[in-house]
N, C-alpha and C positions, 0 to 999 in steps of 0.2 A: 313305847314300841317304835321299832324302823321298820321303814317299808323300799324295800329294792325292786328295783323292775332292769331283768337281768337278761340279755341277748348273750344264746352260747352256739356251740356246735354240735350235734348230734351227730355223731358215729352211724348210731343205727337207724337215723334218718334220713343221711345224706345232706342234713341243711340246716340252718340256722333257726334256731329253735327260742321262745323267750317262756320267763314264767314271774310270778311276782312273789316276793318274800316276804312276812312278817316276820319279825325277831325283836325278842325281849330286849330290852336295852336297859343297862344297868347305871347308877349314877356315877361311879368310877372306876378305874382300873384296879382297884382291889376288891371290888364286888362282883368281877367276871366269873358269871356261870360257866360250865358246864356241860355237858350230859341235858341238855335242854328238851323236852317230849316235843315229839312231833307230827305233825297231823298232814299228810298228803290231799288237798281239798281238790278237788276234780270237779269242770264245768260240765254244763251240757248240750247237747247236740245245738250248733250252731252258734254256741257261746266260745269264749278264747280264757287267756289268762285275766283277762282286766274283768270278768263277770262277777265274781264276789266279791270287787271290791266296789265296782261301781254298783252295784244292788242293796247289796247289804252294809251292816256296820260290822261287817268281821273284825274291822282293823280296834273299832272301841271293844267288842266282846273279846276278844283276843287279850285283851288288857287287863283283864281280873285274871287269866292265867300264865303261869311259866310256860308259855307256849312255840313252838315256833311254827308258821303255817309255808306251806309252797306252793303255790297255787299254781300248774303247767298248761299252757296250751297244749294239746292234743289234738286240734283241727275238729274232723268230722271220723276220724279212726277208728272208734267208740272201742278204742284201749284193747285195739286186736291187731295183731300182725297178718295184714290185709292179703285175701288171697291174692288179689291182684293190686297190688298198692306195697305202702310203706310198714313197718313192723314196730305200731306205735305200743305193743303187747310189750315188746322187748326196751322200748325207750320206755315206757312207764314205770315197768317191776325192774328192771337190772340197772338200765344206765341213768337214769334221774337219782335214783338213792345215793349211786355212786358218787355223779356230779355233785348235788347237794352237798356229801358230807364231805368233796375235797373243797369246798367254795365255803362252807362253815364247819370247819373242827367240832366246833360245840357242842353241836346237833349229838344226839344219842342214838349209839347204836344198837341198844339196847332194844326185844323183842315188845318186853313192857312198856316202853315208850315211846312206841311206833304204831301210828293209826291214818286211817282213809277215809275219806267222807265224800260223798259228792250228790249230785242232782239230777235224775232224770239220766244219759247217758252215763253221767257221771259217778248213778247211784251205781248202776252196773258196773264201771269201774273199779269204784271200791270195793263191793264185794267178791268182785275177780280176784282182786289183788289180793284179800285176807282169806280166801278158801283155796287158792291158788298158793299163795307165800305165807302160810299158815306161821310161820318158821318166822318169820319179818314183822309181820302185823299182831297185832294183839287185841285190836277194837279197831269194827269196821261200821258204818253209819250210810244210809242211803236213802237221800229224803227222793219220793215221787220216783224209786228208780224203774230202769227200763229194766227190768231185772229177767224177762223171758223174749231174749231173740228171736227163737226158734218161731214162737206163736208171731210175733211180730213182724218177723221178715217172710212169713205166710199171709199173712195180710196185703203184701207189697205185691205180689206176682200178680204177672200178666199187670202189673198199674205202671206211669211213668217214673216209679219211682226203685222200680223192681233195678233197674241198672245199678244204681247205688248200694241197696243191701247184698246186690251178689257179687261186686267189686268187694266188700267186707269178707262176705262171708263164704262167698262163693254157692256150690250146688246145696239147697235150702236141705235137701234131705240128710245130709253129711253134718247138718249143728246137730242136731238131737246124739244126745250122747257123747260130744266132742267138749275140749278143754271151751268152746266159748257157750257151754251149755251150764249156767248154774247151777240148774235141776243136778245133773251130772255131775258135775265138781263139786257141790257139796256134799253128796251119798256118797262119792268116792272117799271124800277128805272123813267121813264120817265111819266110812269100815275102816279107814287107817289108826295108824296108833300116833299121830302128827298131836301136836295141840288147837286146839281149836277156839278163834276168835272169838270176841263176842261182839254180839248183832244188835245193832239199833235199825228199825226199821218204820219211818212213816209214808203216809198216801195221802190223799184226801178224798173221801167219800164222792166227789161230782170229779175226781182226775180219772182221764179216759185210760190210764195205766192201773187204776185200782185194782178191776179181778184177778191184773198179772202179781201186782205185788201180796192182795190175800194167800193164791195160791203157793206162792213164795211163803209166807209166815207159815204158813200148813205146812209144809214140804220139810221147813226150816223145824219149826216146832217137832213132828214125828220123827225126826234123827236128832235131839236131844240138845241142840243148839242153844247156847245162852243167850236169847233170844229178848231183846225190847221189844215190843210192836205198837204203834201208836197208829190212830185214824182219829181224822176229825172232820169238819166241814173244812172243804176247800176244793180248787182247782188247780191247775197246771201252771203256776204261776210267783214271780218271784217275792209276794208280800209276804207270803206263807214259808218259803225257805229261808227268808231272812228271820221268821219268828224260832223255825225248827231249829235254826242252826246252833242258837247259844241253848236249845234243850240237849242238843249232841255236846256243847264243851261242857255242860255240867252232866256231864252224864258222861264224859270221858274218863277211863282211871287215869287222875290225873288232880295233884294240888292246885287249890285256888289262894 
């Protein structure tokens, strides 16, 4: 495997942006792949690009498959085109795939070989991304994710904390039922006649995110969704996303 730690520009951010690369690596120029599957891995809240590699061993599990990973800063945006801020919605889903596949050809642009995974913010990332770009992603994965803004950025009001979620999101009563409302974008994507991902989903039993993610598998499960759902003991914590994560690459459509 190679590992790139890559400083670009962002358009739709206004500023210098980094993220870090896994890529298969082959033993010579006449074994160059291809159409290589790729997995868009997203941190979370208060983590950057350098979080899965310095946590986990992505870079050894990554090694039993034809993989390639991108792992992007995204700051604290939580993968929304901020109402009073920056438009990391639109640097996540448009202009990173872009980037990516001018900076590696190989990459596949194929639906089937395009997936998201992320943690906690992250996890809500991912599934943004593949009930959002149903059409792009194929396999969406979200360990411990923050997957219900709406209940969560209600928890924040009137706290010191309430500035930050309403820079995101703005007036709290305006998410329910808007594109940064999961609840909402997956019933939508589900009366459509779009294709529809499929869903890997763990928590852990003592994470203070658990009731949000149950209700999520309920919500996911009654609209017919190809749904994994995994719960075990655990907490908020990165032993337990380093264990979940190679249960997502074997669990990805995808050769080992």
């Amino acid at each position: 495997m190679a590992l790139f730690e890559i400083s670009f520009y962002s358009h739709a951010l206004g500023m210098s942006m980094q993220m870090n690369v896994i890529l298969p690596q082959t033993k010579d120029k006449e074994s160059s792949q291809t159409d290589i599957p790729v997995l868009y891995l997203l941190h979370g809240r208060g983590d950057d690009h350098t979080a899965w590699i310095r946590y986990t061993s992505i870079e050894r599990y990554a090694n039993d498959y034809n993989l390639a990973i991108i792992m992007p800063s995204t700051h604290l945006g939580f993968y929304t085109d901020m109402a009073a801020g920056n438009r990391y919605w639109t640097f996540i889903s448009e202009e990173l795939p872009d980037i990516c596949h001018s900076f590696f050809p190989q990459l596949s642009k194929r639906r089937e070989d395009t997936f998201a995974a992320g943690l906690s913010m992250g996890g809500y990332g991912a599934l943004k991304l593949g009930l959002r770009k149903p059409g792009r992603f194929s396999a969406i994965a979200s360990l411990s994710g923050s997957v219900d803004v709406y209940s969560r950025t209600l928890t924040f009001i009137n706290t010191k904390s309430e500035p930050y979620w309403t820079q995101i999101f703005g007036d709290v009563a305006q998410i329910a039922g808007s594109d940064n409302d999961l609840f909402a974008v997956a019933s939508k994507l589900a009366r459509s006649d779009q294709p529809k991902p499929k869903i890997f989903m763990w928590c852990g039993t003592e994470d203070f995110l658990y009731e949000y993610n149950t209700a999520m598998k309920n919500h996911l499960s009654n609209l017919s969704f190809d749904l994994t759902y995994e719960v075990s003991s655990g907490d908020h914590q990165w032993k337990y996303w380093d264990q979940m994560i190679k249960e997502v690459l074997a669990w990805l459509p995808i050769s080992k």
